[in-house]
Backbone of each chain as ProteinMPNN parsed JSONL, in Angstrom:
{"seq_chain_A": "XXXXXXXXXXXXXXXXXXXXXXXXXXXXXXXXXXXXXXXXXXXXXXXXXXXXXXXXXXXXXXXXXXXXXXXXXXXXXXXXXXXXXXXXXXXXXXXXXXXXXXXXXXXXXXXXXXXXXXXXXXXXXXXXXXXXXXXXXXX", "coords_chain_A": {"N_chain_A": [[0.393, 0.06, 34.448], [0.68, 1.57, 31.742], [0.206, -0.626, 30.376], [-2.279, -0.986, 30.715], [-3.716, 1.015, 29.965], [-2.885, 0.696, 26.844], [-4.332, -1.685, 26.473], [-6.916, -0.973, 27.06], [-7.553, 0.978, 24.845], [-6.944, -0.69, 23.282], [-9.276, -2.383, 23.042], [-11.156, -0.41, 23.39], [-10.923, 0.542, 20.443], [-10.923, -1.468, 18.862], [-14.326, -1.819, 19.757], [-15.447, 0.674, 18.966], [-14.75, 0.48, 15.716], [-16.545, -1.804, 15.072], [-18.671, -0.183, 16.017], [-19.29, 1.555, 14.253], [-19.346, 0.52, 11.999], [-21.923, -0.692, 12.004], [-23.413, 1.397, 12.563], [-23.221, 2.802, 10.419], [-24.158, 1.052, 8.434], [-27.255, 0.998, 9.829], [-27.986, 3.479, 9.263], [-28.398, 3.827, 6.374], [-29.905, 1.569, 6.314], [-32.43, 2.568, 7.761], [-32.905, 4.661, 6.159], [-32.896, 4.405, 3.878], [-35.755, 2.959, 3.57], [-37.503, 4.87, 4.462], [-37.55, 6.758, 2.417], [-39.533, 5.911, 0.815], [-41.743, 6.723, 2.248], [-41.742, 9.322, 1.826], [-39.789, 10.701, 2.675], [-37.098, 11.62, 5.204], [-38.051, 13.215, 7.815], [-37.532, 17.047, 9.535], [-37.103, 16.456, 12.291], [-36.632, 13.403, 12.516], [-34.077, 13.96, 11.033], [-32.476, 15.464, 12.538], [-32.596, 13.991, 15.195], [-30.649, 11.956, 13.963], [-28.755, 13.296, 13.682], [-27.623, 13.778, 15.965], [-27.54, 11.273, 17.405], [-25.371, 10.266, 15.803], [-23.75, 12.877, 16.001], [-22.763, 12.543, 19.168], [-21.707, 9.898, 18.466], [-19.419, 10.424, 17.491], [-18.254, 11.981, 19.48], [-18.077, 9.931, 21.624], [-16.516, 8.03, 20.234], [-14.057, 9.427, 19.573], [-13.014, 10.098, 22.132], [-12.389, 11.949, 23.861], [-13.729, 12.839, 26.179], [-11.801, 10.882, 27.875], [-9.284, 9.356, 29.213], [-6.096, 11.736, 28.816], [-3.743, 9.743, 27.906], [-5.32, 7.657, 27.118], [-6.658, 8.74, 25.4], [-4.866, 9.898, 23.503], [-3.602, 6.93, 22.369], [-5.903, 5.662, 21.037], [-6.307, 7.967, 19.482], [-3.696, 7.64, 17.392], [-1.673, 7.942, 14.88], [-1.877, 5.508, 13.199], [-4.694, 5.469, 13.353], [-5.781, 7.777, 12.35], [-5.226, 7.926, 9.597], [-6.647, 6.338, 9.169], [-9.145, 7.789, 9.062], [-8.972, 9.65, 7.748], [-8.605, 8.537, 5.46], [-10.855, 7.609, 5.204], [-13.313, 9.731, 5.322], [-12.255, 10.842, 2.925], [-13.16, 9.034, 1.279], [-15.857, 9.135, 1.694], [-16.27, 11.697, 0.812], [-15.986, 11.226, -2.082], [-17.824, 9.644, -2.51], [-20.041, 11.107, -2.476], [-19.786, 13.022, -4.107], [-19.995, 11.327, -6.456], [-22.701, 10.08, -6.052], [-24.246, 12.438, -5.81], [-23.728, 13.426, -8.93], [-25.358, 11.118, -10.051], [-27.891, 11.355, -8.528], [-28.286, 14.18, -9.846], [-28.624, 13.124, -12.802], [-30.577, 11.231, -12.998], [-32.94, 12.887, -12.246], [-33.57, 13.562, -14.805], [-35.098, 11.518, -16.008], [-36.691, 10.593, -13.513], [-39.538, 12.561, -11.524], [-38.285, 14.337, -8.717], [-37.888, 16.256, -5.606], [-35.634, 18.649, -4.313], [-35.249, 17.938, -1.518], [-35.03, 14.986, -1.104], [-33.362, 14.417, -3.122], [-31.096, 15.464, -1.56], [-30.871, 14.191, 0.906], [-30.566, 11.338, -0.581], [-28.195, 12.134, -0.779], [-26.67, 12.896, 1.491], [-27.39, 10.597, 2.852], [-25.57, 8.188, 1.307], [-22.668, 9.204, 1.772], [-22.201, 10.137, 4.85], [-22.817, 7.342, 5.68], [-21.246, 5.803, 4.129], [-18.509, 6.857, 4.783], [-18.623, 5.933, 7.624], [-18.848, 3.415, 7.481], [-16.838, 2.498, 5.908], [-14.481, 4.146, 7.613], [-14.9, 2.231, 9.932], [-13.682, -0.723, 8.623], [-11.68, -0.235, 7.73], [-10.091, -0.043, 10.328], [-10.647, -2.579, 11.629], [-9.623, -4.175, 9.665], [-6.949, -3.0, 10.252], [-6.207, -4.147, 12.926], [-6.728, -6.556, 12.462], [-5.149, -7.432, 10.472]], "CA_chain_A": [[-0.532, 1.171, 34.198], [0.715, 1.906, 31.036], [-0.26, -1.849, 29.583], [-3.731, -0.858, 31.326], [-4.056, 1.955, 29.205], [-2.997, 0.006, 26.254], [-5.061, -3.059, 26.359], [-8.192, -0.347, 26.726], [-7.742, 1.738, 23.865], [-7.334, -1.468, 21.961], [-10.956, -2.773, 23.603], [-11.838, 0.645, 22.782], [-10.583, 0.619, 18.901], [-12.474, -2.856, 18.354], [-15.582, -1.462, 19.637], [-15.088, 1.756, 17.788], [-14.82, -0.12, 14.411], [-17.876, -2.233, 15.129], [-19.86, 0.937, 16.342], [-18.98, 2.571, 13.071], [-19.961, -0.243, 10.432], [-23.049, -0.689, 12.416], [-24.498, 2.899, 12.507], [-23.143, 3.477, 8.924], [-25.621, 0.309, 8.036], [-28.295, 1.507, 10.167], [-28.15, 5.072, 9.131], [-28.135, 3.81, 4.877], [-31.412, 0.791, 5.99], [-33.363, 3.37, 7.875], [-32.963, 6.259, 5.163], [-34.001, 4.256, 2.166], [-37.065, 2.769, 4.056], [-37.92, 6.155, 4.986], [-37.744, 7.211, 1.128], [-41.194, 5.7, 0.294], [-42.829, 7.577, 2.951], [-41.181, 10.8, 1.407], [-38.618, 11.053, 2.791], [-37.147, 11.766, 6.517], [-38.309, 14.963, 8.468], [-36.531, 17.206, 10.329], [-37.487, 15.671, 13.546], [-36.109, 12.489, 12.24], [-32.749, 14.164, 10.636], [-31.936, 15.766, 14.059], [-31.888, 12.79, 15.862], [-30.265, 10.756, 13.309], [-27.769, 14.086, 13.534], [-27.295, 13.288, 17.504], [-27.128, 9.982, 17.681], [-24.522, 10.699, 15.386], [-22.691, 13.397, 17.029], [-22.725, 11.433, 20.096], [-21.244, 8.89, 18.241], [-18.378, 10.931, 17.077], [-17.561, 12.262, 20.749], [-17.398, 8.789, 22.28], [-15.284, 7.758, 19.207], [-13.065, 10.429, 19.803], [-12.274, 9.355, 23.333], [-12.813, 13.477, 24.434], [-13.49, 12.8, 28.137], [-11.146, 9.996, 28.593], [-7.402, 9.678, 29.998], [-5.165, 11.886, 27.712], [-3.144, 8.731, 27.282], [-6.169, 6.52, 26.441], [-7.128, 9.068, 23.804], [-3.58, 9.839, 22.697], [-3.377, 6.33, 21.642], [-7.202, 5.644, 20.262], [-6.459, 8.724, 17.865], [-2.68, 7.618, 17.033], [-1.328, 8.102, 13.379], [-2.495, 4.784, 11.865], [-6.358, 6.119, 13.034], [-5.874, 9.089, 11.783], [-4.621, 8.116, 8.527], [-8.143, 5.722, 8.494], [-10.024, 8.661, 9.438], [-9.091, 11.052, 6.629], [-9.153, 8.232, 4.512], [-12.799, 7.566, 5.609], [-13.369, 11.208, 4.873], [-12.096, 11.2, 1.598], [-14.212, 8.041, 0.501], [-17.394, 9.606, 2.136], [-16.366, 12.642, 0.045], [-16.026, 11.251, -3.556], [-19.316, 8.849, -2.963], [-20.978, 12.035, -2.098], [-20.33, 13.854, -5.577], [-21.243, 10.807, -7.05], [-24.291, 10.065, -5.707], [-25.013, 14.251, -6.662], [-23.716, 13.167, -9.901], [-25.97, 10.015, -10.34], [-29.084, 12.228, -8.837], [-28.554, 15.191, -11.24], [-28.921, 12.141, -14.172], [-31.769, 10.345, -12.549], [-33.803, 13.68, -12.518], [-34.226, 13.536, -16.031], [-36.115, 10.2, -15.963], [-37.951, 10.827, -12.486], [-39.518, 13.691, -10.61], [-38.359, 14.014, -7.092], [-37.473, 17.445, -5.28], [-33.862, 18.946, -3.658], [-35.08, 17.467, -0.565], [-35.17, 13.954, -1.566], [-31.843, 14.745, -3.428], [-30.122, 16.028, -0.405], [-30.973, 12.774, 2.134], [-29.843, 10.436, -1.23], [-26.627, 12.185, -1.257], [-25.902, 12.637, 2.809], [-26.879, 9.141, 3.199], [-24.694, 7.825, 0.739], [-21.845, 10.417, 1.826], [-22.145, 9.531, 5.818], [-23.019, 5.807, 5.654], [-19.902, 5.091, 3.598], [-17.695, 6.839, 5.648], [-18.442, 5.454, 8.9], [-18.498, 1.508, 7.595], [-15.111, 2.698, 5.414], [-13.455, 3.622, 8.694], [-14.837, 0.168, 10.637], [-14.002, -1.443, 8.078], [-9.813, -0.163, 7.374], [-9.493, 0.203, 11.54], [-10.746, -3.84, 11.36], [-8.279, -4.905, 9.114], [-6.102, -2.962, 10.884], [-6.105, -4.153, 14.043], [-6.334, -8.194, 12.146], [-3.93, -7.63, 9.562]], "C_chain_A": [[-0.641, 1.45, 32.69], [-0.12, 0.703, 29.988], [-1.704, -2.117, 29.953], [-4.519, -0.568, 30.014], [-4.039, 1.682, 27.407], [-4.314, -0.682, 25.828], [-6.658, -2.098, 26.328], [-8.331, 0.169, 25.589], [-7.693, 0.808, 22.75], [-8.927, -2.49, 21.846], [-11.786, -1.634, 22.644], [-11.825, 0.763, 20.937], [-11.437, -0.195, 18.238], [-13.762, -2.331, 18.536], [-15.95, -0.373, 18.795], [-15.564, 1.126, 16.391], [-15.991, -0.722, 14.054], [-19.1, -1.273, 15.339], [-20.332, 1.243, 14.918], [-19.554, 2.408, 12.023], [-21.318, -0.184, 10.72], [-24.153, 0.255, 12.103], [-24.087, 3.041, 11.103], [-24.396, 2.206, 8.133], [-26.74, 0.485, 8.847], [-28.677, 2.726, 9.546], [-29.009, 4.304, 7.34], [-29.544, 2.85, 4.95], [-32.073, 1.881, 6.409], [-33.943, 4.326, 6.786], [-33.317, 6.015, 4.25], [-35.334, 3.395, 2.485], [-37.585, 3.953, 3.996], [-38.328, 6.896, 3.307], [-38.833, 7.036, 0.434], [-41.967, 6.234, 1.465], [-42.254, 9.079, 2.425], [-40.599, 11.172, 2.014], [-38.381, 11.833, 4.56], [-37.499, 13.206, 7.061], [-37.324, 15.653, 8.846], [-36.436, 16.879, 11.609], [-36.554, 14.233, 13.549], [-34.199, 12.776, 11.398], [-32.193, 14.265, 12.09], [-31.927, 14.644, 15.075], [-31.235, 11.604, 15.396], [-28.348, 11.987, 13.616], [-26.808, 14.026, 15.098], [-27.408, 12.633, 17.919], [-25.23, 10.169, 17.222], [-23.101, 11.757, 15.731], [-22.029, 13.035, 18.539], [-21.883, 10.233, 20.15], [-19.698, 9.545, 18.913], [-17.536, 11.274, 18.505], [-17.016, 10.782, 21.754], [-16.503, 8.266, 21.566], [-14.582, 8.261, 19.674], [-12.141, 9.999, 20.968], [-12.376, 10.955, 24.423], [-12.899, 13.33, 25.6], [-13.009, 11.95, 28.115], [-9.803, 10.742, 28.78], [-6.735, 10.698, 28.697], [-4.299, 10.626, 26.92], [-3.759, 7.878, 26.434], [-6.427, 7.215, 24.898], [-6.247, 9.067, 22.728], [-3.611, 8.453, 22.116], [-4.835, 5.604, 20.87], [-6.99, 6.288, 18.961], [-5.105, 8.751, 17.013], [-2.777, 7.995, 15.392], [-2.293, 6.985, 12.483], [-4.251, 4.912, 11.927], [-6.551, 7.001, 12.023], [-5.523, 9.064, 10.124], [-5.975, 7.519, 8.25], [-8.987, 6.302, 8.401], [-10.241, 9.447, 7.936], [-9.248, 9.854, 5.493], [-10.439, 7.633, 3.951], [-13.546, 8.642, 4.901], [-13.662, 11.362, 3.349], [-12.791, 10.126, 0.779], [-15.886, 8.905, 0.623], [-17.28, 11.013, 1.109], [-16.914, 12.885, -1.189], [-17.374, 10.429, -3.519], [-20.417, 9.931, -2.901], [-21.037, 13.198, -3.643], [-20.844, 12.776, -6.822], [-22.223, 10.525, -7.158], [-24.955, 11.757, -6.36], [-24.94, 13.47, -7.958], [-24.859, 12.219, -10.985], [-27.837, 10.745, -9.898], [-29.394, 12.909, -10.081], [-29.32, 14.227, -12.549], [-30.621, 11.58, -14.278], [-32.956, 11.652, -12.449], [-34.446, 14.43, -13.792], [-35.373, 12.514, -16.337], [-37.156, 10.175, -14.969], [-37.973, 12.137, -11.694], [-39.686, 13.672, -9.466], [-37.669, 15.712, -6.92], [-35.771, 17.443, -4.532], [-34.073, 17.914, -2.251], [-34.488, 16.003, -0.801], [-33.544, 13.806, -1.691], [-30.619, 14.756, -2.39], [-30.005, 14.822, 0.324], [-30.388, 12.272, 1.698], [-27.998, 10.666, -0.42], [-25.493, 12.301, 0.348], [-25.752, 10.947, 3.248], [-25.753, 8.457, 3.011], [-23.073, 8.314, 2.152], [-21.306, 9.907, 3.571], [-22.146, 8.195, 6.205], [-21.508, 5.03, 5.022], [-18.461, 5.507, 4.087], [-17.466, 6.609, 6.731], [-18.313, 4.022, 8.337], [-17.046, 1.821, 7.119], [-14.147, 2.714, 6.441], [-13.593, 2.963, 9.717], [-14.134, -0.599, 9.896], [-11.915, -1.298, 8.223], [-9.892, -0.474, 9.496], [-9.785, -1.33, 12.026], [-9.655, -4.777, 10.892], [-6.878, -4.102, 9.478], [-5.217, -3.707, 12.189], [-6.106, -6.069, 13.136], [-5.58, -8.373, 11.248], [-2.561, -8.42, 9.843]], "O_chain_A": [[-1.766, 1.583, 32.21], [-0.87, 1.015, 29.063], [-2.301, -3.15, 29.648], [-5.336, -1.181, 29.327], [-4.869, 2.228, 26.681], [-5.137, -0.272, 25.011], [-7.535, -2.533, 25.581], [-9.405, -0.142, 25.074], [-8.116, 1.054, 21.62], [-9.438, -3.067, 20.886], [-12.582, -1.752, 21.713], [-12.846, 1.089, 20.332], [-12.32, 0.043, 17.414], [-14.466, -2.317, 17.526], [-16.785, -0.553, 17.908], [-16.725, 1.297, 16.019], [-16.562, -0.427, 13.004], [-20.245, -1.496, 14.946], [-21.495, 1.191, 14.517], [-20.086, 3.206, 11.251], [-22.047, 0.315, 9.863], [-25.277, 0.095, 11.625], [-25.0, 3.607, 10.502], [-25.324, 2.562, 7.407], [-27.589, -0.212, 8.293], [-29.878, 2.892, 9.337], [-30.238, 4.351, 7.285], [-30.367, 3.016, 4.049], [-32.507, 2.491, 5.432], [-35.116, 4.652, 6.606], [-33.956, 6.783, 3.53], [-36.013, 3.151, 1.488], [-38.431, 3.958, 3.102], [-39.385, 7.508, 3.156], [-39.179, 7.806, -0.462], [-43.163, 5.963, 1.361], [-42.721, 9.995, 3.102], [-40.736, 12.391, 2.118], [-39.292, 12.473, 5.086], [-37.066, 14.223, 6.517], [-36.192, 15.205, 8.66], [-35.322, 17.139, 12.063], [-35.825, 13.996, 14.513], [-33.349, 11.891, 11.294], [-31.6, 13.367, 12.688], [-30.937, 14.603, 15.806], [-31.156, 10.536, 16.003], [-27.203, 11.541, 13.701], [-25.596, 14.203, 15.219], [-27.478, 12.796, 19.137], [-24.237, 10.193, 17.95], [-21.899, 11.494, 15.714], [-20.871, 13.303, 18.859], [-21.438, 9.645, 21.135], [-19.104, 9.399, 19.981], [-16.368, 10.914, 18.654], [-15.96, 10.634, 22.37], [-15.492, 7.936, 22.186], [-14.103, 7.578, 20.58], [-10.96, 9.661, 20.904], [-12.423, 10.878, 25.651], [-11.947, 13.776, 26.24], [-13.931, 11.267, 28.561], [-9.376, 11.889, 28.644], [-6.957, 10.29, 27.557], [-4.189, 10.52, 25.699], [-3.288, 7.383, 25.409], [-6.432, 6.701, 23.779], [-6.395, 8.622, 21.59], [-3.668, 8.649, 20.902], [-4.512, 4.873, 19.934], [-7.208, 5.833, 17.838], [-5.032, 9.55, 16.079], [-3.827, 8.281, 14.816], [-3.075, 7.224, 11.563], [-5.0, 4.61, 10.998], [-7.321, 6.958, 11.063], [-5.557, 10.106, 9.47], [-6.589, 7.957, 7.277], [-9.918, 5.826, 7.75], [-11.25, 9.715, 7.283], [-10.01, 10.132, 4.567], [-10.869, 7.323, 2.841], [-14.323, 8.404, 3.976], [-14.651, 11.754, 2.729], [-12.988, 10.358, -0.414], [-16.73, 9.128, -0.244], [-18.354, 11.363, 0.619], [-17.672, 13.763, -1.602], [-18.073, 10.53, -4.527], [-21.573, 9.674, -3.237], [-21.965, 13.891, -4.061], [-21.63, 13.01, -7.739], [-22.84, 10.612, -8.22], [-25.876, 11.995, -7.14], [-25.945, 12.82, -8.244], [-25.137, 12.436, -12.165], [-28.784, 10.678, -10.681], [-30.188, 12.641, -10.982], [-30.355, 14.566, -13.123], [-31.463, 11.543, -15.176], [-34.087, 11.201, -12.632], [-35.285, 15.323, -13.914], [-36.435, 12.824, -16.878], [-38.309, 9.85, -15.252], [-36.983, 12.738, -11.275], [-40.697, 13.246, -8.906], [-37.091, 16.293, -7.838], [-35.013, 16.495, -4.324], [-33.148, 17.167, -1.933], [-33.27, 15.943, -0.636], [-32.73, 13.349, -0.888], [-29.526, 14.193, -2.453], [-28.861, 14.369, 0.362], [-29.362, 12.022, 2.331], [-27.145, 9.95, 0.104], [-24.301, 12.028, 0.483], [-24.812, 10.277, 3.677], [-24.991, 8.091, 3.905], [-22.739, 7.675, 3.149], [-20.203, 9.373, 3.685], [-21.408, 7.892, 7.142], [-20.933, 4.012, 5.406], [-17.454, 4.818, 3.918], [-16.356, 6.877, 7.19], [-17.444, 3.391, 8.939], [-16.101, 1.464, 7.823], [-13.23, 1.899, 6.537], [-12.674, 2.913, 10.536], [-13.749, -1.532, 10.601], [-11.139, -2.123, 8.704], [-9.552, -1.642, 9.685], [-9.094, -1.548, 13.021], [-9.05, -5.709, 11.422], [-5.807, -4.522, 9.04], [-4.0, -3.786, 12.351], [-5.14, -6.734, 13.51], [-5.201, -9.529, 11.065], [-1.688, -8.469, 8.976]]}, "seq_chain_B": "XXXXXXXXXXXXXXXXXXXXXXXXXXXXXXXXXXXXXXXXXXXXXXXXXXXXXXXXXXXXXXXXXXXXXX", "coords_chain_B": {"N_chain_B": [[8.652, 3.741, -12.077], [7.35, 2.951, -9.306], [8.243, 4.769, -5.665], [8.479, 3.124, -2.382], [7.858, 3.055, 1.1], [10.089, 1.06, 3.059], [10.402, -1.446, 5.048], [12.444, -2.753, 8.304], [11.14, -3.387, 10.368], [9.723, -5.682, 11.414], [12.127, -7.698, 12.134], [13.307, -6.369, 13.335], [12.04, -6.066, 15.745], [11.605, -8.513, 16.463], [14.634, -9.371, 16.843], [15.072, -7.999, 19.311], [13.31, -9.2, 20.684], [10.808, -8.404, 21.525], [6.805, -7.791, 21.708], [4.171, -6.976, 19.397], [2.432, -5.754, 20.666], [3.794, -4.222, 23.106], [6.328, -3.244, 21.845], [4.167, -1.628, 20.99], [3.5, 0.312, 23.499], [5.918, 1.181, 24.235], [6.785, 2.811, 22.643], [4.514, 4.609, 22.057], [2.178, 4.429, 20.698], [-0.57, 2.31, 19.182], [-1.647, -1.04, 19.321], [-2.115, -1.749, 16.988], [-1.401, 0.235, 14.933], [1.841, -0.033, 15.171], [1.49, -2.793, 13.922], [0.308, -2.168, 11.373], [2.414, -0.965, 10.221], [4.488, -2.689, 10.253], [3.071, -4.301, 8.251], [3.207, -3.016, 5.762], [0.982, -1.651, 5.716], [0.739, 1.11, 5.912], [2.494, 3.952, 5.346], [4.992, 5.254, 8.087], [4.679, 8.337, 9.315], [7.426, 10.86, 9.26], [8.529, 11.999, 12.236], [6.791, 9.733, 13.721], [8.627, 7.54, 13.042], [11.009, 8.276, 13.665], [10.696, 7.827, 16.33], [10.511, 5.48, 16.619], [12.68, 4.715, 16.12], [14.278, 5.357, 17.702], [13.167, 4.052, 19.99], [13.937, 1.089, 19.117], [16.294, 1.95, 18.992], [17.933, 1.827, 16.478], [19.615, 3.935, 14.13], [17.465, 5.947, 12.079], [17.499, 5.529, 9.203], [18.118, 2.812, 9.287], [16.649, 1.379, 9.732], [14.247, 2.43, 8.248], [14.175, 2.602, 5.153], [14.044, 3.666, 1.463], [12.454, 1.894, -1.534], [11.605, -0.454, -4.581], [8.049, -0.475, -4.879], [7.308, -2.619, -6.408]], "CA_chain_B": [[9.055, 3.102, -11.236], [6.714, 3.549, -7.835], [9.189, 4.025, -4.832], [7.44, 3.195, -1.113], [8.897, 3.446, 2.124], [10.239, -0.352, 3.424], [11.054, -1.261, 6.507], [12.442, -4.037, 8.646], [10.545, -3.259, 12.097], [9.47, -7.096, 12.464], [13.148, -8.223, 12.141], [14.266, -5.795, 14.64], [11.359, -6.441, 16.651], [12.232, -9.843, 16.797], [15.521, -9.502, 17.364], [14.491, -7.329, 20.596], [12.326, -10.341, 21.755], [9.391, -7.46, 21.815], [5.746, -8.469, 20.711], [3.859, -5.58, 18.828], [2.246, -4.431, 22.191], [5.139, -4.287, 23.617], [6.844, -1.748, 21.326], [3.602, 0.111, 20.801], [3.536, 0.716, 24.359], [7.013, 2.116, 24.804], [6.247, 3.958, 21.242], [3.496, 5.061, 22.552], [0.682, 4.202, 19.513], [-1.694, 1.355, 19.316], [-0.772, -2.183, 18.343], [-2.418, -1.887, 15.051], [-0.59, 0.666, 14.55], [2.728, -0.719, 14.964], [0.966, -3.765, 12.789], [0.051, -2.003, 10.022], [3.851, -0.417, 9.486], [5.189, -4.174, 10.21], [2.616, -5.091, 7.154], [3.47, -2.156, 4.99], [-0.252, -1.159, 5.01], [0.983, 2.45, 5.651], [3.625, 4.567, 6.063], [4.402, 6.548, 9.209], [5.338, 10.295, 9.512], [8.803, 11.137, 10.171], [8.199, 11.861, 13.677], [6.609, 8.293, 14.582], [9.696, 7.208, 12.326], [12.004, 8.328, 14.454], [10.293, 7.693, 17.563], [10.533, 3.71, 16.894], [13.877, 3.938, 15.518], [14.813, 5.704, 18.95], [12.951, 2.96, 21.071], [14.835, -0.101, 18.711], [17.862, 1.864, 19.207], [19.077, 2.133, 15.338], [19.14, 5.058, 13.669], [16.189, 5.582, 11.208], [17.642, 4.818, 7.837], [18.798, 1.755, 9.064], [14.855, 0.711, 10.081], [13.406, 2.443, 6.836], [14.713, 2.576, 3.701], [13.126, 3.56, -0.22], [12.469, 0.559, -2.144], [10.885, -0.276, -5.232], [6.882, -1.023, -4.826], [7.054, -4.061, -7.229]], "C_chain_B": [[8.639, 3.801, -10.127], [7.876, 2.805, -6.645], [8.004, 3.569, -3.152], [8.22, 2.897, -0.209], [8.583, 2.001, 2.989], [10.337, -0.031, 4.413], [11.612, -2.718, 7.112], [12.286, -4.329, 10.273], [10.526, -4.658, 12.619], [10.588, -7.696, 13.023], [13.841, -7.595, 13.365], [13.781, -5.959, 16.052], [11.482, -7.736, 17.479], [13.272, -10.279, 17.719], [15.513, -8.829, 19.029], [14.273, -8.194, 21.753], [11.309, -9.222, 22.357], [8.13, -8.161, 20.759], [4.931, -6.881, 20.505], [3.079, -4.644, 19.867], [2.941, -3.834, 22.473], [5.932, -3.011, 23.142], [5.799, -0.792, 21.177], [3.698, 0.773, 21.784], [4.885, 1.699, 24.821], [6.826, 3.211, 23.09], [5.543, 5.355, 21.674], [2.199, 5.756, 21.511], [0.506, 2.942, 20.027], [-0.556, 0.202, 18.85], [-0.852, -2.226, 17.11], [-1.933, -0.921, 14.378], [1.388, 0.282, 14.029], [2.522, -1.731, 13.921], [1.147, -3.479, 11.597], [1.48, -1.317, 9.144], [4.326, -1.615, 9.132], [4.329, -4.389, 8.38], [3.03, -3.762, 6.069], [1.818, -1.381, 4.258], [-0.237, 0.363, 4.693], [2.16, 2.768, 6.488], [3.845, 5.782, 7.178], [5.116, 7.727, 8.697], [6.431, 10.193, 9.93], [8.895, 11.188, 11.079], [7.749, 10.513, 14.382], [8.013, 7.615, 14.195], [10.671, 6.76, 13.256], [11.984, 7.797, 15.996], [10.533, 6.221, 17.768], [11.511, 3.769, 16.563], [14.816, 4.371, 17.052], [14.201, 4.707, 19.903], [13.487, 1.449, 20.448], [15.911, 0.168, 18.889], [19.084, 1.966, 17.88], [19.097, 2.887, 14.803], [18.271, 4.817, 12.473], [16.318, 4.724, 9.509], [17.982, 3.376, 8.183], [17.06, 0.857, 9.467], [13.933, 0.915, 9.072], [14.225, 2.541, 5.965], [13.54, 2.868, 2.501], [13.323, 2.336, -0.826], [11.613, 0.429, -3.068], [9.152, -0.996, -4.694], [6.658, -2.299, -5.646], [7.614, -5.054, -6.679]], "O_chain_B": [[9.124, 4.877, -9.78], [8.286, 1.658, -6.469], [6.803, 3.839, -3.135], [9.328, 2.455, -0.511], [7.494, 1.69, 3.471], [10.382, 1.102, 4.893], [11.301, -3.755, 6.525], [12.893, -5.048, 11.067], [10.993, -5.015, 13.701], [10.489, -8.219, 14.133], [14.655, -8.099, 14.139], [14.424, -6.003, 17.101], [11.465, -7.934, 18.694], [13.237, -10.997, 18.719], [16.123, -9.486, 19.872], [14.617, -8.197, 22.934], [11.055, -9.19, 23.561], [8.229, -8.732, 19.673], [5.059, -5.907, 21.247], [3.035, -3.418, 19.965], [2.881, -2.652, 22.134], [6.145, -2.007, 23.821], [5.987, 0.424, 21.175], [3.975, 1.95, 21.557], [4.846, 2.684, 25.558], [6.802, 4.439, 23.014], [5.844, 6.548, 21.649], [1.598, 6.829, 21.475], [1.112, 2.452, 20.98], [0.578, 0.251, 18.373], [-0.027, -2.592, 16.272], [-1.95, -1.045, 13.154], [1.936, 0.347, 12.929], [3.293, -1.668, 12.963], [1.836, -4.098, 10.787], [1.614, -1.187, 7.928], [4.617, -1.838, 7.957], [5.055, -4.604, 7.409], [3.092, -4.495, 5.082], [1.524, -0.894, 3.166], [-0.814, 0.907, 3.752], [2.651, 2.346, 7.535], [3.229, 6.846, 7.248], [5.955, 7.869, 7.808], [6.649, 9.509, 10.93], [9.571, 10.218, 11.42], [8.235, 10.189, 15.465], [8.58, 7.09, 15.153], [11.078, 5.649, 13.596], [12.952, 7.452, 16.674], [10.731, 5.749, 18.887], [11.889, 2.599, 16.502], [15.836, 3.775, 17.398], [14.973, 4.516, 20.843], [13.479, 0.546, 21.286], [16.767, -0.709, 19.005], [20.307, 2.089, 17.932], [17.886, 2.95, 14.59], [18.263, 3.732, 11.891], [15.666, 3.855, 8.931], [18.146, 2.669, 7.189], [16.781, -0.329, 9.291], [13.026, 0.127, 8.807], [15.37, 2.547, 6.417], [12.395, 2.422, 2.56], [14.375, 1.727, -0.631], [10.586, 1.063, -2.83], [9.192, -2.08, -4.113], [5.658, -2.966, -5.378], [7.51, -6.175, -7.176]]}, "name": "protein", "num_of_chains": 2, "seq": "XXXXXXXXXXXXXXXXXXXXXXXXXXXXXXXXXXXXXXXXXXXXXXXXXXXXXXXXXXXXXXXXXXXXXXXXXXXXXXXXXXXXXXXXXXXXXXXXXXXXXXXXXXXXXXXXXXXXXXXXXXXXXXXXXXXXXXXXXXXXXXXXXXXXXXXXXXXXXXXXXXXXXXXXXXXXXXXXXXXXXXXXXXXXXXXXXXXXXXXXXXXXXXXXX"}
């Protein structure tokens, strides 16, 4: 039972990781296509925002076994998680950083601004933690 | 001088005749978890610490140890 529960959450972890890189490169092609039509709506945020949350809950493991989730969200996730986090964090004041600059040379509005800097910000923290929970699991 | 927290899980693992399922399962974390301590990609929390040094059976210092990073 227990080597059931196992062998899923490590099915589950692989797919996880692959989900992750996937939608973080979907999210980052869609959003700078979308930038020469001016940029995404809110029609088009909100379901980029619940795909997304969606994600996050099946990630999670939330309705499965306690056991299955207990070991899905073990320590060495959790350590890829926050350090997912904290990448998606610092690319996110640079990208501000690298806007602010770039709005001396071209005129574009906050909106514009804002998409750059979530894209960035979200996109690099979902491939970041495919990418460590990958070489985790093949290390 | 950077210290980082060693270990010699594979050796004990070995000696066991356990494969990294194997202990994650009585652990009770992932394999890549167990993995990534074996590779020194990261270090666990006191609490998992202890938890594998109580399913190898040695007490903890004798499974981790400080050691220099170089």
């Amino acid at each position: 039972m227990t080597t059931m529960v196992a062998d899923r959450a490590e099915r589950l972890a692989r797919r996880r990781s692959t989900a992750a890189i996937m939608m973080g490169t979907i999210l980052i092609v869609t959003q700078s296509q979308r930038m020469d039509d001016g940029g995404a709506g809110p029609v088009s945020w909100g379901i980029t925002g619940l795909v997304i949350a969606l994600f996050l809950l099946w990630a999670s493991g939330l309705f499965r076994d306690p056991r299955l989730r207990g070991m899905l969200n073990d320590e060495g996730s959790d350590v890829n998680r926050r350090r997912s986090l904290m990448i998606g964090f610092w690319n996110m004041l640079a990208t501000a950083m690298v806007c602010y600059a770039l709005s001396f040379l071209k005129d574009y509005g906050p909106r514009d601004a804002i998409q750059i800097i979530m894209t960035v910000g979200i996109s690099s923290a979902l491939i970041s933690f495919g990418v460590s929970e990958r070489v985790s699991i093949h290390s | 001088m950077t210290e980082r927290l060693l270990n010699g899980l594979r050796e004990e693992r070995d000696r066991l005749g356990l494969t990294q399922a194997e202990l994650a399962q009585r652990v009770g974390v992932s394999r890549k978890t167990i993995n990534t301590i074996e590779n020194l990609v990261f270090s666990p929390s006191a609490l998992l610490a202890i938890r594998i040094a109580q399913v190898i059976g040695k007490p903890v210092e004798a499974l981790f140890w400080i050691g220099d990073a170089g």
